[in-house]
Biopython code that builds the backbone (N, CA, C, O; Angstrom):
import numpy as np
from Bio.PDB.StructureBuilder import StructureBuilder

atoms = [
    (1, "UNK", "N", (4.912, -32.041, -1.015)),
    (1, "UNK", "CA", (4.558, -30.658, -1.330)),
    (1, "UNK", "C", (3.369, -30.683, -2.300)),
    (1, "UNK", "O", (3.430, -31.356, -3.329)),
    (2, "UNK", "N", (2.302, -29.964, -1.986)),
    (2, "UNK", "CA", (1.386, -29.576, -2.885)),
    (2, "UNK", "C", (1.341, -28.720, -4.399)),
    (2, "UNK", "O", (1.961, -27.678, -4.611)),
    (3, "UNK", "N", (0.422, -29.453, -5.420)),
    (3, "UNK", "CA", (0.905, -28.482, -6.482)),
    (3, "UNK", "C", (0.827, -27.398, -6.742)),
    (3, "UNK", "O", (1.444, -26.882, -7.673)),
    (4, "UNK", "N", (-0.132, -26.667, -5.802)),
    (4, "UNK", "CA", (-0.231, -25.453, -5.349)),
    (4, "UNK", "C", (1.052, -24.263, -4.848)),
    (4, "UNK", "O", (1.336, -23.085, -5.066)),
    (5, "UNK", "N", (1.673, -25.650, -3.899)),
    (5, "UNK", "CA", (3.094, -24.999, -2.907)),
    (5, "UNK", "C", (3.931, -25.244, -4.223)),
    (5, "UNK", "O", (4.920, -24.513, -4.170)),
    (6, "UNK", "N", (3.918, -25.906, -5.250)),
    (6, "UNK", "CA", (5.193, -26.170, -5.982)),
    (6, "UNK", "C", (5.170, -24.908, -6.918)),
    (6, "UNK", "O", (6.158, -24.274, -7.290)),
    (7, "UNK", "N", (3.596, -24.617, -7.290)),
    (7, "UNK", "CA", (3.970, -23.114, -8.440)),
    (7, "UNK", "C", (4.290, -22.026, -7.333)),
    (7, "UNK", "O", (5.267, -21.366, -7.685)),
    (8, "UNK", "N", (3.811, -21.649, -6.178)),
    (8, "UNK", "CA", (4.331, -20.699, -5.472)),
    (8, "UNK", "C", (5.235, -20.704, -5.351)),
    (8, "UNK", "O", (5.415, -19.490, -5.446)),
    (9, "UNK", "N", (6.853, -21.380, -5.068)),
    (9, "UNK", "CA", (7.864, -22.003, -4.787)),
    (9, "UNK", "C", (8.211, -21.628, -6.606)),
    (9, "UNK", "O", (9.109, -20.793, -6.709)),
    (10, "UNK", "N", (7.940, -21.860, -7.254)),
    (10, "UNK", "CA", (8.387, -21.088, -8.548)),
    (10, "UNK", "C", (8.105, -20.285, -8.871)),
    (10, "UNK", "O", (8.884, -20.078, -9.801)),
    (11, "UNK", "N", (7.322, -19.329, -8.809)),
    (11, "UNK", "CA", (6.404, -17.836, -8.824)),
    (11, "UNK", "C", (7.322, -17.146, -8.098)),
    (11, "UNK", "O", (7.935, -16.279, -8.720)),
    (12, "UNK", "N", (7.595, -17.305, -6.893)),
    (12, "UNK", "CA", (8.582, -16.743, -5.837)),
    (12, "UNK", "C", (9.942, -16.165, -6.246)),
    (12, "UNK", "O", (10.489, -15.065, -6.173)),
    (13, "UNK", "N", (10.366, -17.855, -6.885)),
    (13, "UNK", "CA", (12.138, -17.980, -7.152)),
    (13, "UNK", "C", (12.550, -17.401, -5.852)),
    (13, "UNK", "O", (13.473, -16.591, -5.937)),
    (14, "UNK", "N", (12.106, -17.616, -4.742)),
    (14, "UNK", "CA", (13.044, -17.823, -3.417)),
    (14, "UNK", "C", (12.996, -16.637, -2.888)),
    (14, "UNK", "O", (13.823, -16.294, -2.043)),
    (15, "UNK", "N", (11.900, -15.743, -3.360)),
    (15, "UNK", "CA", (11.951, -14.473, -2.796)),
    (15, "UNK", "C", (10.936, -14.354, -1.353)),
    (15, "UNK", "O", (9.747, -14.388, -1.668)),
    (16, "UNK", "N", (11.100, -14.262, -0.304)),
    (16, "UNK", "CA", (10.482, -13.764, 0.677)),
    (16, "UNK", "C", (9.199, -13.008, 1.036)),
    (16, "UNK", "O", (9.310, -11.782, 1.045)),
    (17, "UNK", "N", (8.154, -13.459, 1.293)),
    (17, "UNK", "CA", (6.951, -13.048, 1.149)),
    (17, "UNK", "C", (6.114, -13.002, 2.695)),
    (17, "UNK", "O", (6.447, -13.931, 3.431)),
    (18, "UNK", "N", (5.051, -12.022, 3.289)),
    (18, "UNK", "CA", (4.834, -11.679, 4.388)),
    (18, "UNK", "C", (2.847, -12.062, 4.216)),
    (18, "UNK", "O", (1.917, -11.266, 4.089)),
    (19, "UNK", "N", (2.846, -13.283, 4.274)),
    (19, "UNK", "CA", (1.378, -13.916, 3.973)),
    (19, "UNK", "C", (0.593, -13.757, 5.359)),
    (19, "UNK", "O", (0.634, -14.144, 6.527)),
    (20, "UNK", "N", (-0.228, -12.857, 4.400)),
    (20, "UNK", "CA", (-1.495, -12.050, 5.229)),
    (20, "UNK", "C", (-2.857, -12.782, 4.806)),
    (20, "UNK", "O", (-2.831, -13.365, 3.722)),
    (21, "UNK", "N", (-4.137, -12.813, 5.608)),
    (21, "UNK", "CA", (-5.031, -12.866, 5.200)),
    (21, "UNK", "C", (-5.946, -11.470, 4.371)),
    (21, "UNK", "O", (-5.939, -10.248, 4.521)),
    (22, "UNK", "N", (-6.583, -12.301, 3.582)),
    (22, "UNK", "CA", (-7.081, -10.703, 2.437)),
    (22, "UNK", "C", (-7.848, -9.872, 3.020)),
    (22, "UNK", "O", (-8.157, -8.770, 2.566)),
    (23, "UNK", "N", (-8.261, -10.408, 4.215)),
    (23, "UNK", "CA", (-9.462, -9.569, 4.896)),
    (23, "UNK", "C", (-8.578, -8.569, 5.871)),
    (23, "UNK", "O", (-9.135, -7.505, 6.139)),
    (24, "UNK", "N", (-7.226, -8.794, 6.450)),
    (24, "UNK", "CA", (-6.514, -7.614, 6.997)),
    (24, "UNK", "C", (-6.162, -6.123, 6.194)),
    (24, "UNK", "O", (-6.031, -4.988, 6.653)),
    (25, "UNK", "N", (-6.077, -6.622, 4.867)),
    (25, "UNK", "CA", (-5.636, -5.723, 4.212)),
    (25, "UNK", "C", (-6.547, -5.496, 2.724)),
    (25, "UNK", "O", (-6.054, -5.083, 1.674)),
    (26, "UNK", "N", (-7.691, -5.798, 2.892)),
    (26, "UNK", "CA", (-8.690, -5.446, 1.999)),
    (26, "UNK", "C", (-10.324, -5.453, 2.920)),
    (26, "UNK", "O", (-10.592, -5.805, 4.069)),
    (27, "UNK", "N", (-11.361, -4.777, 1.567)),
    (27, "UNK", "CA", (-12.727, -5.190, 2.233)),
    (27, "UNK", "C", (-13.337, -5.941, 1.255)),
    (27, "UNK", "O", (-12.761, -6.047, 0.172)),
    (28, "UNK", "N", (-14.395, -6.483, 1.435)),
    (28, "UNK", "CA", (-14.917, -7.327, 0.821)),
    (28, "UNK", "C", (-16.459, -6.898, 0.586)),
    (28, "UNK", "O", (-17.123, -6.437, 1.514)),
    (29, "UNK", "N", (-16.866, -7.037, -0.417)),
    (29, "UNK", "CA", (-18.445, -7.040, -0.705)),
    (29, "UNK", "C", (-18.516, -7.371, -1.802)),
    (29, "UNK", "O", (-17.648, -7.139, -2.644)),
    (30, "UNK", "N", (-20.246, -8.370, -2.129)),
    (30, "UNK", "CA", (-20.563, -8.949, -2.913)),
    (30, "UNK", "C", (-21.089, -7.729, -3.672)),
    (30, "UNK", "O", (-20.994, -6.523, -3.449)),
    (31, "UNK", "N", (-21.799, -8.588, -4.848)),
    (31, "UNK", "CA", (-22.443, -7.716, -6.365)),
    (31, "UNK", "C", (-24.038, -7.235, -5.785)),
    (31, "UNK", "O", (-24.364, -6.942, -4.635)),
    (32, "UNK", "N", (-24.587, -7.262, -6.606)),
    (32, "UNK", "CA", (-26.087, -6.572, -6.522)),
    (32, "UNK", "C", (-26.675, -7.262, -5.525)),
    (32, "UNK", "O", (-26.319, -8.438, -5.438)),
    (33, "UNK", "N", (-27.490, -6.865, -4.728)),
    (33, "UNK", "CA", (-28.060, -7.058, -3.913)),
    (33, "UNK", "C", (-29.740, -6.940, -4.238)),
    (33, "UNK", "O", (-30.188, -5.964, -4.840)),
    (34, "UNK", "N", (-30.699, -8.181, -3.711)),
    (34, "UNK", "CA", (-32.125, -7.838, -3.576)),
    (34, "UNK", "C", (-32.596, -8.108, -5.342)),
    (34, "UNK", "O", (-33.619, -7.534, -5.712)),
    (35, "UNK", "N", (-31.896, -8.898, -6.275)),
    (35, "UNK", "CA", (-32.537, -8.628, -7.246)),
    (35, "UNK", "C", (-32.917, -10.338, -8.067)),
    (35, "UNK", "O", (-32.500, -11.422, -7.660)),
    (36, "UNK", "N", (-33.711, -10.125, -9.152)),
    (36, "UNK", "CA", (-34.147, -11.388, -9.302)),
    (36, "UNK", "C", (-34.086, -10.980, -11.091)),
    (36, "UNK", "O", (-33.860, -9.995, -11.794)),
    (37, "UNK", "N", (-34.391, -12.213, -11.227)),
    (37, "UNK", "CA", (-34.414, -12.456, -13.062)),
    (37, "UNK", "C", (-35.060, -11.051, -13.881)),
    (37, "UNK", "O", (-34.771, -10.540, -14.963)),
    (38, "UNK", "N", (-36.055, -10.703, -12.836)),
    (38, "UNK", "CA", (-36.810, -9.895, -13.630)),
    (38, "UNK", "C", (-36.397, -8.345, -13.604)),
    (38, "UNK", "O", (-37.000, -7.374, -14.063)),
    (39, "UNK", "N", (-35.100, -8.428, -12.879)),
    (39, "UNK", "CA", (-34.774, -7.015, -12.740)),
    (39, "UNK", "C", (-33.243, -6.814, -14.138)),
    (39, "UNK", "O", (-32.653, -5.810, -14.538)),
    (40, "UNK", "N", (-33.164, -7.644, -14.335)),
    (40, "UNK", "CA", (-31.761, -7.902, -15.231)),
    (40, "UNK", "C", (-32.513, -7.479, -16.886)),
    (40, "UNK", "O", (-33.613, -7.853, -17.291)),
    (41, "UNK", "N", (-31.591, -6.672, -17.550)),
    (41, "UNK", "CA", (-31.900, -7.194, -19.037)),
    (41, "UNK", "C", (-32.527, -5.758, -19.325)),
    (41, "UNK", "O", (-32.533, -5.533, -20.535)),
    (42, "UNK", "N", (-32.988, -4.857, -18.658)),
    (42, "UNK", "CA", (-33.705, -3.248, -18.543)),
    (42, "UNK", "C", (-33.070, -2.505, -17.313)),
    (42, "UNK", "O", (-32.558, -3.022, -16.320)),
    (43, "UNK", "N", (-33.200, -1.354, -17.568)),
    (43, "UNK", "CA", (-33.325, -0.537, -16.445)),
    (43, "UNK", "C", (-32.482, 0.872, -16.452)),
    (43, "UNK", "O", (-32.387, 1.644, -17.406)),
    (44, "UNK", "N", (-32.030, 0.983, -15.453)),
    (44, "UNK", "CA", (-31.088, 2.506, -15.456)),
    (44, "UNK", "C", (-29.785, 2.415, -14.831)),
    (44, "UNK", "O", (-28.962, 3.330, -14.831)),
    (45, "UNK", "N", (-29.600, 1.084, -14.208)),
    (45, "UNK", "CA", (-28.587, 1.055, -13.815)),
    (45, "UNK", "C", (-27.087, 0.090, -14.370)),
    (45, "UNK", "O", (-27.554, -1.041, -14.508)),
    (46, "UNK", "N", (-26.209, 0.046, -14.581)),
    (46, "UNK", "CA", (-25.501, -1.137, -15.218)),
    (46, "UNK", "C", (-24.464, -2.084, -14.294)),
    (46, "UNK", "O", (-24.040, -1.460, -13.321)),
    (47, "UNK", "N", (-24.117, -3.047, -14.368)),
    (47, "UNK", "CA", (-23.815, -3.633, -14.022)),
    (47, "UNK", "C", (-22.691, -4.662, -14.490)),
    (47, "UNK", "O", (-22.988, -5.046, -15.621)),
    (48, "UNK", "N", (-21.467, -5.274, -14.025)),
    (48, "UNK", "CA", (-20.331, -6.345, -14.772)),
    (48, "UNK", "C", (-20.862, -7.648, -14.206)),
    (48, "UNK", "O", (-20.915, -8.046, -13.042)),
    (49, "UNK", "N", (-21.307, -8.298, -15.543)),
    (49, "UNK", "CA", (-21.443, -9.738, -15.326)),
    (49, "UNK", "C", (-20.230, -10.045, -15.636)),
    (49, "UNK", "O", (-19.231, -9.565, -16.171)),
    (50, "UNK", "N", (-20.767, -11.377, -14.940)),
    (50, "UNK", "CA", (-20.078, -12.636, -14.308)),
    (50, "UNK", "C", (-18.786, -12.832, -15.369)),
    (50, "UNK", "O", (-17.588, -12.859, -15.088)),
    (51, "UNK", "N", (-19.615, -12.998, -17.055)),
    (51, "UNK", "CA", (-18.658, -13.119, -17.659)),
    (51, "UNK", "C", (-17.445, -11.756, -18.749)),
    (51, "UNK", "O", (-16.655, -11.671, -19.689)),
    (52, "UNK", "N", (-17.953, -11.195, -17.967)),
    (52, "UNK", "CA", (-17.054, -9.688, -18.247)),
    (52, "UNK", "C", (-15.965, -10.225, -17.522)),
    (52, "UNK", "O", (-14.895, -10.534, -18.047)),
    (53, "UNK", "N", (-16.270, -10.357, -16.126)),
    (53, "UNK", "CA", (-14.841, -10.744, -15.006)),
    (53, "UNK", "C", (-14.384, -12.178, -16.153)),
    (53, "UNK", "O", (-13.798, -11.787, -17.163)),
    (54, "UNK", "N", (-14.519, -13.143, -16.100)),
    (54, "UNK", "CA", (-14.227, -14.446, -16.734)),
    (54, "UNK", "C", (-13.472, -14.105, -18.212)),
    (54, "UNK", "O", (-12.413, -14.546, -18.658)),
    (55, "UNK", "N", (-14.053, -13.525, -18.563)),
    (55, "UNK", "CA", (-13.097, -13.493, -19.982)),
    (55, "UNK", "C", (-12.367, -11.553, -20.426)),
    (55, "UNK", "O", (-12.476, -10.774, -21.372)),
    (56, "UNK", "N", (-11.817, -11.561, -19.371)),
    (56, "UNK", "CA", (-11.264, -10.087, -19.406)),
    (56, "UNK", "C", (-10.465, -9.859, -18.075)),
    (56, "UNK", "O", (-10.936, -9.774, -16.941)),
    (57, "UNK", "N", (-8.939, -9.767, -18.525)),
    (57, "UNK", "CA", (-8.285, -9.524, -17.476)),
    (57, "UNK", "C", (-8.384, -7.965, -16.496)),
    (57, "UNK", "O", (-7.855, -7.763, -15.404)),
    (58, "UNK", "N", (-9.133, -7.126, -17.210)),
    (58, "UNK", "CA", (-9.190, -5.815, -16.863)),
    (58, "UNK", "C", (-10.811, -5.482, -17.507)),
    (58, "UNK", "O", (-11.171, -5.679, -18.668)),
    (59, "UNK", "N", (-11.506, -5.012, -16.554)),
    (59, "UNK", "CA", (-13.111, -5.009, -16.592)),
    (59, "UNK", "C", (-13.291, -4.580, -17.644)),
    (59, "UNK", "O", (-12.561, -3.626, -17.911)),
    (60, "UNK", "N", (-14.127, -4.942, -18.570)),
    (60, "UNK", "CA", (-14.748, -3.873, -20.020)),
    (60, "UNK", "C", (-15.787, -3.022, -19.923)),
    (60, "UNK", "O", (-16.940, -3.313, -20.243)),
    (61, "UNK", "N", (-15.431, -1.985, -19.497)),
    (61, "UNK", "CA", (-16.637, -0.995, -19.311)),
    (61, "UNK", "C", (-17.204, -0.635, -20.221)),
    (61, "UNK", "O", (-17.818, 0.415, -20.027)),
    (62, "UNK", "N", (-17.347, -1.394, -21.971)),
    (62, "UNK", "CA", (-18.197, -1.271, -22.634)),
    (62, "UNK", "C", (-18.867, -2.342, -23.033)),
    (62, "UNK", "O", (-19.287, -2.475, -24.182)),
    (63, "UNK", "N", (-19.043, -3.338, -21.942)),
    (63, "UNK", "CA", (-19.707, -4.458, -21.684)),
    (63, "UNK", "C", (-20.739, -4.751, -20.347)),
    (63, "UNK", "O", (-21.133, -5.779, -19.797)),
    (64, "UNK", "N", (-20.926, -3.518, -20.160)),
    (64, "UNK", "CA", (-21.283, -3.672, -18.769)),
    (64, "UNK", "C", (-23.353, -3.652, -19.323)),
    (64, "UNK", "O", (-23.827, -3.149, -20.342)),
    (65, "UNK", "N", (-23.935, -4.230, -18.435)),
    (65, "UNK", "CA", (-25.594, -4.969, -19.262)),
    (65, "UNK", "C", (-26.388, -3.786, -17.902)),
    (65, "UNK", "O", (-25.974, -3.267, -16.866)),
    (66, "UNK", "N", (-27.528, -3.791, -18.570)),
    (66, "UNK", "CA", (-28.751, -3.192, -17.402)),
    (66, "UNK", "C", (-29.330, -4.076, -16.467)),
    (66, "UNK", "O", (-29.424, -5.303, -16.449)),
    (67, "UNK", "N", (-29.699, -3.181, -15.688)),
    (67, "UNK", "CA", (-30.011, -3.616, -14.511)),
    (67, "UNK", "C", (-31.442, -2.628, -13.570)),
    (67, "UNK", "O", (-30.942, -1.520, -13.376)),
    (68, "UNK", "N", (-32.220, -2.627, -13.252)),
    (68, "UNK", "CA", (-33.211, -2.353, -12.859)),
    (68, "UNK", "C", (-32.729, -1.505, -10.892)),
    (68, "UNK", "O", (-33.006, -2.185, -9.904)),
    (69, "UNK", "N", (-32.118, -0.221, -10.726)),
    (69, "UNK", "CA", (-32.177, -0.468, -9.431)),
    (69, "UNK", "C", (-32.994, 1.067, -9.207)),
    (69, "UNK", "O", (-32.860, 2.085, -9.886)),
    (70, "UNK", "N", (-33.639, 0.901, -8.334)),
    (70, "UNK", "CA", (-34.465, 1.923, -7.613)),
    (70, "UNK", "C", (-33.937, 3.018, -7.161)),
    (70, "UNK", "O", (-32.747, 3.029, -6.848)),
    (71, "UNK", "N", (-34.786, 4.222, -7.037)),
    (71, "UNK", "CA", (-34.097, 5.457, -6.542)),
    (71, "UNK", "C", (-33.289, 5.254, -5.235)),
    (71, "UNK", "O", (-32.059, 5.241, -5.181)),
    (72, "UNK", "N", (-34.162, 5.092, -4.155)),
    (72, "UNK", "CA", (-33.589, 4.704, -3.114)),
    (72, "UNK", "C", (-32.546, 3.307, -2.595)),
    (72, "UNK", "O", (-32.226, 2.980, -1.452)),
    (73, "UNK", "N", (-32.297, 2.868, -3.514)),
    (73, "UNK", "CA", (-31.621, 1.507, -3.262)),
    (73, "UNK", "C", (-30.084, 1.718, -3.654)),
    (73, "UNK", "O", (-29.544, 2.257, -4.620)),
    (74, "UNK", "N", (-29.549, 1.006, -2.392)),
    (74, "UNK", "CA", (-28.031, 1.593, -2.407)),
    (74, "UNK", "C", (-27.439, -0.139, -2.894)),
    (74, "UNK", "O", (-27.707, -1.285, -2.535)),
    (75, "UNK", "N", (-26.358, 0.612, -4.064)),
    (75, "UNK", "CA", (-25.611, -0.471, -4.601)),
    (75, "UNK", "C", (-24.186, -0.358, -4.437)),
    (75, "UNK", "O", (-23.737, 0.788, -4.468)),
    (76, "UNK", "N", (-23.449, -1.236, -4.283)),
    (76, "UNK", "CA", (-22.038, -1.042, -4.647)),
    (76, "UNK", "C", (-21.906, -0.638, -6.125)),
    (76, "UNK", "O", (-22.409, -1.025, -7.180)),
    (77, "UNK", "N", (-20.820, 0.512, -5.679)),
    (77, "UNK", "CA", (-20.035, 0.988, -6.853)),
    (77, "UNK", "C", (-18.280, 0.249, -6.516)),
    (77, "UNK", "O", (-17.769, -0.099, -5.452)),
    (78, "UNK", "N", (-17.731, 0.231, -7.965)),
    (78, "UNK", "CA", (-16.618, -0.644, -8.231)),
    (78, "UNK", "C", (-15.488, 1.086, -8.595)),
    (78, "UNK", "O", (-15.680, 2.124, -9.229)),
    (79, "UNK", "N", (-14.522, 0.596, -7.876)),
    (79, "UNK", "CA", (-13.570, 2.132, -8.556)),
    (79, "UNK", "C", (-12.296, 1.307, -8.568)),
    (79, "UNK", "O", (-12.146, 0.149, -8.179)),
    (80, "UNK", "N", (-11.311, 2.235, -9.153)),
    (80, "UNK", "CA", (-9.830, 1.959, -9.874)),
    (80, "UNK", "C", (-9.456, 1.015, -8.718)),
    (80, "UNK", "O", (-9.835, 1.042, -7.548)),
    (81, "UNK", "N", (-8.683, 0.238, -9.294)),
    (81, "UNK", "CA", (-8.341, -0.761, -8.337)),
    (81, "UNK", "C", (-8.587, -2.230, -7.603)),
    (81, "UNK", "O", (-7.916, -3.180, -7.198)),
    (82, "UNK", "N", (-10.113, -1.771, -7.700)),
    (82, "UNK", "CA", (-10.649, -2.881, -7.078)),
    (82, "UNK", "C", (-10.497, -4.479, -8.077)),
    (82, "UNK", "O", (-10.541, -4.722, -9.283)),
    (83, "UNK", "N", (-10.317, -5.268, -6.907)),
    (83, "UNK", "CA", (-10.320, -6.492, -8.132)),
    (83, "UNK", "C", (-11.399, -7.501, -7.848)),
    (83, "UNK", "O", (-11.341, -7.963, -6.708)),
    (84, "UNK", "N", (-12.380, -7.958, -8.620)),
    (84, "UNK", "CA", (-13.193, -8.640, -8.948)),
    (84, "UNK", "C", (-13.150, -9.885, -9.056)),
    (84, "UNK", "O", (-12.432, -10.387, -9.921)),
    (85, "UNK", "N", (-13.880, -10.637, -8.235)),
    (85, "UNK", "CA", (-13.707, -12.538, -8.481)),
    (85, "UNK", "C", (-15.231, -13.084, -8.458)),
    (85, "UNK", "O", (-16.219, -12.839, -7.765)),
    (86, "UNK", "N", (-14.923, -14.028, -9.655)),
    (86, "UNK", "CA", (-16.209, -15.297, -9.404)),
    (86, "UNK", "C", (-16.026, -15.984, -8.297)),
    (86, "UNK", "O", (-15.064, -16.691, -7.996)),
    (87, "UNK", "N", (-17.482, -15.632, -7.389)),
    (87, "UNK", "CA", (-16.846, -16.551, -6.102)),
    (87, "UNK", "C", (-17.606, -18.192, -6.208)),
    (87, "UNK", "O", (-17.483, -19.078, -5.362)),
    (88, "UNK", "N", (-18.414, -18.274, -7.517)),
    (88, "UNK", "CA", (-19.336, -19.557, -7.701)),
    (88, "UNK", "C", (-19.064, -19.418, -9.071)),
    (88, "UNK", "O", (-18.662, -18.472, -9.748)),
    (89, "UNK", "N", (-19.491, -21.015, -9.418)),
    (89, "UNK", "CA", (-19.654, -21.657, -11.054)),
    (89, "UNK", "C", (-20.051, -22.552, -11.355)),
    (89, "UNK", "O", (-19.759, -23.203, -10.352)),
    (90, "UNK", "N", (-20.511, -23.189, -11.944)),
    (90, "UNK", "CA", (-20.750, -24.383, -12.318)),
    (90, "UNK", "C", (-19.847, -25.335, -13.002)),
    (90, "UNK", "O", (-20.211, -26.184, -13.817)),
    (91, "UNK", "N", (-18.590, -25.111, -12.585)),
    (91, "UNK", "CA", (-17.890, -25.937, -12.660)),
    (91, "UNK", "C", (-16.090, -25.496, -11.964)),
    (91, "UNK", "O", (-15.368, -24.515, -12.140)),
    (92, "UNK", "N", (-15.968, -26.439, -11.366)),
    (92, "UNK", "CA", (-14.854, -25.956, -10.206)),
    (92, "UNK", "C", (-13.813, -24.858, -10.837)),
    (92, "UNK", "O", (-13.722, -23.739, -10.333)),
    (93, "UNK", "N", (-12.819, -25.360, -12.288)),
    (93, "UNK", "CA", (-12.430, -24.592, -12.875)),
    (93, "UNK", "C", (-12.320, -23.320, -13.353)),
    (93, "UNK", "O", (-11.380, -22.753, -13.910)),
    (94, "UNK", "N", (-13.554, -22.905, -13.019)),
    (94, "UNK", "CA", (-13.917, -21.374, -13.393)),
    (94, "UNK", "C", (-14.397, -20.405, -12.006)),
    (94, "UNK", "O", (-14.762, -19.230, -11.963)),
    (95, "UNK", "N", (-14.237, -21.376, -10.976)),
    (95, "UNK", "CA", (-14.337, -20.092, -9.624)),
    (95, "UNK", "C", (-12.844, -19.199, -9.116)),
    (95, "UNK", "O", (-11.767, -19.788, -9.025)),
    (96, "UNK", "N", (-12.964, -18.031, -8.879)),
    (96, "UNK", "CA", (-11.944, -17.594, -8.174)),
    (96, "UNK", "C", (-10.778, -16.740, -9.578)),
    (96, "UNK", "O", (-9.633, -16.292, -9.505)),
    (97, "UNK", "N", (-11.748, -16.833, -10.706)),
    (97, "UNK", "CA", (-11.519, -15.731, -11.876)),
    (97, "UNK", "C", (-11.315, -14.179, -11.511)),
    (97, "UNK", "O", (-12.020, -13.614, -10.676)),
    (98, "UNK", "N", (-10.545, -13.707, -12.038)),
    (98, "UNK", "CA", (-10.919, -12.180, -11.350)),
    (98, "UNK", "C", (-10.383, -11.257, -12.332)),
    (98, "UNK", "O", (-9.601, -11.634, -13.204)),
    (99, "UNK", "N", (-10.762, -10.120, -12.222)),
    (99, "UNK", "CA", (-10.650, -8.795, -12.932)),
    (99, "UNK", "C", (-10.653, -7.572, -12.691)),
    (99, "UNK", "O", (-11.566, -7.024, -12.073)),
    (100, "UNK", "N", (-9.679, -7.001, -13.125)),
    (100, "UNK", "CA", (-8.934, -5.580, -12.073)),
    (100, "UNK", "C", (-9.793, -4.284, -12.418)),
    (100, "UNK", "O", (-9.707, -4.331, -13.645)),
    (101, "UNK", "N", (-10.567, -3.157, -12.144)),
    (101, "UNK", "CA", (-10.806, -2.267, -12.813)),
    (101, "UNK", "C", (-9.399, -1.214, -12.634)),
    (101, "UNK", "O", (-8.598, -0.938, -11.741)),
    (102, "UNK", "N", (-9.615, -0.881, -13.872)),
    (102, "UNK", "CA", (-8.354, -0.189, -14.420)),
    (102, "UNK", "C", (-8.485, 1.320, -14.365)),
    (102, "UNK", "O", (-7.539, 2.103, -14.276)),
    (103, "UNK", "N", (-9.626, 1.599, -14.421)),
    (103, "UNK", "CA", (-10.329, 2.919, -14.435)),
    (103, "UNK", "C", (-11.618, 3.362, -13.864)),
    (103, "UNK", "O", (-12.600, 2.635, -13.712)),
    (104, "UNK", "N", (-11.515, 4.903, -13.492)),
    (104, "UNK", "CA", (-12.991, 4.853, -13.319)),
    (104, "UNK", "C", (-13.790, 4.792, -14.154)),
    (104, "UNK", "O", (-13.513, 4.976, -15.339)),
    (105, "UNK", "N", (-15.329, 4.432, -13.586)),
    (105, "UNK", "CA", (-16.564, 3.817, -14.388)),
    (105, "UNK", "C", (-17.356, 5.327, -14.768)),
    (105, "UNK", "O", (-17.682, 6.216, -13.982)),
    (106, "UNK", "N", (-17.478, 5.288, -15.778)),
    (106, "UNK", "CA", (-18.329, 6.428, -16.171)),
    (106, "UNK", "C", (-20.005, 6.542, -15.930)),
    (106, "UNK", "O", (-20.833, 7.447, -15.826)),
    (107, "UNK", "N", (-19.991, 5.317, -15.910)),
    (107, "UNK", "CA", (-21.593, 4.803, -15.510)),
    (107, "UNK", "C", (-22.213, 5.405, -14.987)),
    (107, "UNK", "O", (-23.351, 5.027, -14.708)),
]
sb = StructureBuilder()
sb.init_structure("model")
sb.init_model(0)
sb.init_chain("A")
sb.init_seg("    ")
for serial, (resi, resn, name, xyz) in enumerate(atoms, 1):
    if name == "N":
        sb.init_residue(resn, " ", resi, " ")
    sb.init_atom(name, np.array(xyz, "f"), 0.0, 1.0, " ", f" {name:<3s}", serial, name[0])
structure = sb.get_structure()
């Protein structure tokens, strides 16, 4: 058994579970789109870095940094519920972090 299967198998305590893939019963989309170094750090729009999700079990919406996005440029917005993951890192340990928004964004 894997150590993976051994904490599930204790997480459980023998309870019965109906394992779905996340994509049946969720959607998926990445963060900002189209942007580069030089759009970060100014702008009008805000945005949850990487390490907002990483060190916050529930998003800090008074941590959220600028971001540069254009009138016409369509971004994802994040609402109650949604949960948030690092899907990359620089170091294995820290991918697959995630963080729930708890509320809506006033942003």
């Amino acid at each position: 058994m894997s150590k993976a299967s051994e904490v599930m198998e204790r997480l459980l305590q023998g309870e019965q579970v109906e394992w779905v893939k996340l994509g049946e019963i969720s959607d998926f989309f990445g963060g900002l789109t189209g942007k580069n170094k030089t759009h970060f750090g100014k702008g009008n729009g805000r945005y949850i870095p990487y390490t907002n999700i990483f060190n916050n079990k529930s998003v800090d919406f008074d941590s959220l940094e600028a971001v540069v996005v254009i009138d016409d440029e369509r971004q994802n917005a994040v609402h109650r519920g949604d949960v948030l993951l690092t899907l990359s890192s620089e170091t294995l340990d820290e991918v697959g972090m995630s963080s729930v928004v708890l509320n809506e964004s006033q942003q």
